[in-house]
C-alpha positions, 0 to 999 in steps of 0.5 A: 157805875157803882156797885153795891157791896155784899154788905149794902146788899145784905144791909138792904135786904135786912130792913126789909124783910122780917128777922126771927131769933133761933128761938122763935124759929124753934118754937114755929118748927116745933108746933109744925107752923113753918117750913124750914129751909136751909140753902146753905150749899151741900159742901156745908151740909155735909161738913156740919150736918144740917137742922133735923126737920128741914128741907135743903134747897140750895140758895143758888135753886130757890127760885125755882124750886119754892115756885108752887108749881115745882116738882120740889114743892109738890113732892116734898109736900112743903105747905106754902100757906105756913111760914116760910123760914130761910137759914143759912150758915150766918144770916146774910144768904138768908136775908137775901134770899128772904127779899126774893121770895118777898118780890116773888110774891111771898109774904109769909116769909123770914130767916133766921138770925145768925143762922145754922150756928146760933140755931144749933147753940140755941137747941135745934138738933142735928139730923144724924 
């Protein structure tokens, strides 16, 4: 039996799925062409804040809660005809996360490279 590493999950996922740089991911959220959905977990929410105009789902409910006919999608009115942005704290979550969507169907979907940290160097703000 073998087992694939994290890092050949995350290897895996990245030459499969589309990166986009912070910038890229500004200038999509700024003209309102994206969903931005941070999955990091809540303990990191509330340790660094998170992106001002984003939406939380946690990666462990992505799934479940992107499905168009989930209570998430429809009360949060997240339009799933726009680009669908994933970050997380680093990339790798992300790029995971990224592939998912993909073999759910999804093909308008991206992570942002270097995740939560870079995004913020790069000049997202932080909701207060």
């Amino acid at each position: 039996m073998t087992i694939k590493s994290p890092q050949t999950l995350v290897a895996e996922a990245l030459s499969e799925v589309k990166t986009i740089t912070p910038e890229e991911a500004l200038k999509l959220n700024n003209e309102n062409k994206c969903n931005l959905i941070d999955i990091r977990d809540e303990v990191e929410l509330q340790r660094l804040g998170t992106i001002k105009n984003s939406f939380h789902i946690s990666r462990g409910l992505l799934e479940f809660a992107i499905h168009p006919d989930s209570s998430y999608v429809q009360n949060n009115q997240l339009d799933l005809h726009k680009e669908t942005v994933l970050f997380c704290a680093a990339g790798g979550r992300s790029a995971l996360a990224a592939k998912t969507l993909k073999e759910m169907g999804f093909t308008n979907v991206s992570h942002v490279e270097g995740g939560f940290g870079l995004m913020v160097q790069k000049g997202f703000e932080i909701k207060s």
